[in-house]
C-alpha positions in Angstrom: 211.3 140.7 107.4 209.6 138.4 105.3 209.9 135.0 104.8 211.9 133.9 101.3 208.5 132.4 99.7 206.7 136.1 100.2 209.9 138.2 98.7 208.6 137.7 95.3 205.5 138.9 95.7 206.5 141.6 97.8 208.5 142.7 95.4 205.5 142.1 92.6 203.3 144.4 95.0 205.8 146.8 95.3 206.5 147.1 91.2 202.9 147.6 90.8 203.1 150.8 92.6 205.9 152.0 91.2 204.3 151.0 87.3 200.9 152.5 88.6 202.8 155.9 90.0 204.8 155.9 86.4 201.2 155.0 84.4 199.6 158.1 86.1 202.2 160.3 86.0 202.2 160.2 82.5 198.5 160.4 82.3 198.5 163.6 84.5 200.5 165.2 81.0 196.6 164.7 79.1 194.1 167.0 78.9 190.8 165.5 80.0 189.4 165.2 76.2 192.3 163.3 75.8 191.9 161.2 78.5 188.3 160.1 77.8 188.8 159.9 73.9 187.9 156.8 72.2 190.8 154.1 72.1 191.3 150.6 71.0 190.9 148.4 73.6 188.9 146.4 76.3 187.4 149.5 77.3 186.5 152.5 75.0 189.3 155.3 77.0 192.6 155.7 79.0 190.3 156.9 81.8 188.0 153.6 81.4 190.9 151.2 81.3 192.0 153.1 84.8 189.3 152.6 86.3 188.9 149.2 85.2 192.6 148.6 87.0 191.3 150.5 89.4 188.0 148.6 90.7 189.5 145.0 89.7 192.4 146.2 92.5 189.5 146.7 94.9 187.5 144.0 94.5 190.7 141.8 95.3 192.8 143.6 97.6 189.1 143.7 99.7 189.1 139.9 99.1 192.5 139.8 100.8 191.8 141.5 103.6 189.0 139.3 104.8 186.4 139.9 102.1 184.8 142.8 103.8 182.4 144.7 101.0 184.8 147.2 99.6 182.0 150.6 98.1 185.1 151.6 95.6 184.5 148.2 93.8 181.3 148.5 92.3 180.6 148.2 88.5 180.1 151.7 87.4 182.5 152.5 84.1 184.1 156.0 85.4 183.1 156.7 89.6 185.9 159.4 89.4 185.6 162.8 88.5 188.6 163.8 87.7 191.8 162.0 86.9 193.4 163.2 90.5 190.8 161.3 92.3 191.5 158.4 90.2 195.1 158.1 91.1 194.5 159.1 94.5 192.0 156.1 94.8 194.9 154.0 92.8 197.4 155.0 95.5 195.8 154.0 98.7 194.8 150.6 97.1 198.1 150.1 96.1 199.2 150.4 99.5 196.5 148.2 100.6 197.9 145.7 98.5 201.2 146.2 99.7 200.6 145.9 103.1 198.5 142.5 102.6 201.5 141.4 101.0 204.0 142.6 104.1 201.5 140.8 106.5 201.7 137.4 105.3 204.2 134.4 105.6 204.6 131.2 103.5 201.6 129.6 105.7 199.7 132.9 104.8 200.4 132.1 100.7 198.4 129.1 101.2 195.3 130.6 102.9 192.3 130.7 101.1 190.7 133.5 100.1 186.7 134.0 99.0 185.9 136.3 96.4 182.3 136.9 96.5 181.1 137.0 93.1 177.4 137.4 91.7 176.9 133.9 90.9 178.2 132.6 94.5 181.4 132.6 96.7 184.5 131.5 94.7 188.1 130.0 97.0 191.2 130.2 96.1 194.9 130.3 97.7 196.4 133.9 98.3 199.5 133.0 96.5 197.3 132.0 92.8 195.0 135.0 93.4 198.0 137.9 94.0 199.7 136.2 90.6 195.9 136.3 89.3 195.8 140.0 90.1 199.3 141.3 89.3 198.5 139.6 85.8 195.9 141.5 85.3 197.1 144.7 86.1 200.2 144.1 84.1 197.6 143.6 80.8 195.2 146.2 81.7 198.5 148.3 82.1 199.8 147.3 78.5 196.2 148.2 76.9 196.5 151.7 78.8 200.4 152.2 77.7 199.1 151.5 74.1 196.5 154.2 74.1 198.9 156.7 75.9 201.2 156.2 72.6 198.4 157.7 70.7 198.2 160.9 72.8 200.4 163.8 73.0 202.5 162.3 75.7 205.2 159.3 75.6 204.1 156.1 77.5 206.8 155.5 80.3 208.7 152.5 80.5 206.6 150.0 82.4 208.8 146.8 81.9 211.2 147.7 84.3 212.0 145.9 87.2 214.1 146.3 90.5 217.3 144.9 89.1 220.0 145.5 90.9 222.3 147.1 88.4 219.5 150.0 87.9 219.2 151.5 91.9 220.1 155.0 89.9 217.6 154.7 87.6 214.8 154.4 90.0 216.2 156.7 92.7 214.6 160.0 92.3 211.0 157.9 92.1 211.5 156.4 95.0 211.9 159.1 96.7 209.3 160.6 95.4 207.1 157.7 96.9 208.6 157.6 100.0 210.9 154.4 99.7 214.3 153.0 100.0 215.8 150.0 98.3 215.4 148.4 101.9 212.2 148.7 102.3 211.3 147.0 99.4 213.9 144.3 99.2 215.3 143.9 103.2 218.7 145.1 104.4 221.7 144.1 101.7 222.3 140.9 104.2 218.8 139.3 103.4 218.5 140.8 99.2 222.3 139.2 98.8 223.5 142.6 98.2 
C-alpha cells in the first residue's frame, strides 16, 4: 500500500481514468462528422482536443517512466484513425500513469524528472509535474465536455470525485474497468472507512 503523501495522487491518477473512460464513452455516441466538426476551442474538434489529451499524456507519463522516447508523442494533430484507436491509446496511457503513480513513495514525489523539450532538457519534481499534468487534463477535459454539449449527445458528469457517500454511483463503472473501491483507495483500515 502506499505511503499517505502518494494517496492523493493515486487517487488523482485513478479519477483521470475514470473521467477519461466517462469522456470517451460519451464520445463513442458521435458520428465521426461530428466528432471532427469545427468547435470553439484550443484546438478546432472534439477529436483534436483528444488527441491533444492524448499526446500531452504521453509525452509525460514517458517522462515519468525514465524519459525513454515515447513514438505516441509526436506532434501530429489527429495520429488515430478512428475514435476506437484513440481511446484505446488513451487507456493504456492511463494505466501507465497509474502504475507510475502505484510505484512511487514520498522519496519518489521528490525525484526529479527531465522532460526533454525542443529547446533543451527541462527538471522538475514528480510530485509538481503529476499536478502539472492532471491540470491539464482536467482543462483540456473541460474544452472537450463543452464541445460534446453542442453535439447530439449529453456531456457526462466529469466533476465527480470518489467521495465516500457515492460508492453506488460509481459501481457499475468500476466494474466495467475492472476495479474495486480497494484498489483504488486501500482496504477500509488504511481509507478510514
Amino acid at each position: 500500500m502506499p505511503t499517505d503523501a502518494v494517496l492523493p495522487y493515486r487517487a488523482m491518477a485513478y479519477n483521470n481514468r475514470w473521467a477519461n473512460h466517462r469522456l470517451s464513452a460519451a464520445c463513442a455516441k458521435l458520428s465521426p462528422a461530428e466528432l471532427t466538426a469545427p468547435r470553439t476551442g484550443f484546438f478546432p474538434s472534439l477529436a483534436a482536443t483528444l488527441a491533444h489529451i492524448l499526446m500531452v499524456d504521453h509525452f509525460y507519463v514517458g517522462a515519468l517512466e525514465g524519459g525513454r522516447p515515447d513514438p505516441a508523442a509526436r506532434a501530429e494533430p489527429l495520429p488515430f484513425e478512428t475514435l476506437a484507436a484513440l481511446r484505446e491509446a488513451q487507456m493504456n496511457v492511463d494505466h501507465r500513469l497509474i502504475a507510475a503513480v502505484e510505484s512511487l513513495d514520498a522519496r519518489g514525489l521528490e525525484r526529479i524528472v527531465e522532460l526533454r523539450r525542443p529547446t533543451g532538457v527541462q527538471r522538475e519534481r514528480t510530485d509538481r509535474l503529476l499536478l502539472h499534468l492532471f491540470q491539464h487534463q482536467d482543462h483540456h477535459r473541460g474544452q472537450a465536455h463543452a464541445m460534446l454539449s453542442g453535439t447530439s449527445v449529453p456531456p457526462p458528469q466529469l466533476d465527480e470525485f470518489f467521495l465516500a457517500e457515492e460508492v453506488a454511483l460509481r459501481a457499475s463503472e468500476f466494474a466495467e474497468l475492472g476495479w474495486t473501491e480497494d484498489r483504488v483507495w486501500g482496504p477500509p483500515s488504511h481509507r478510514g472507512a
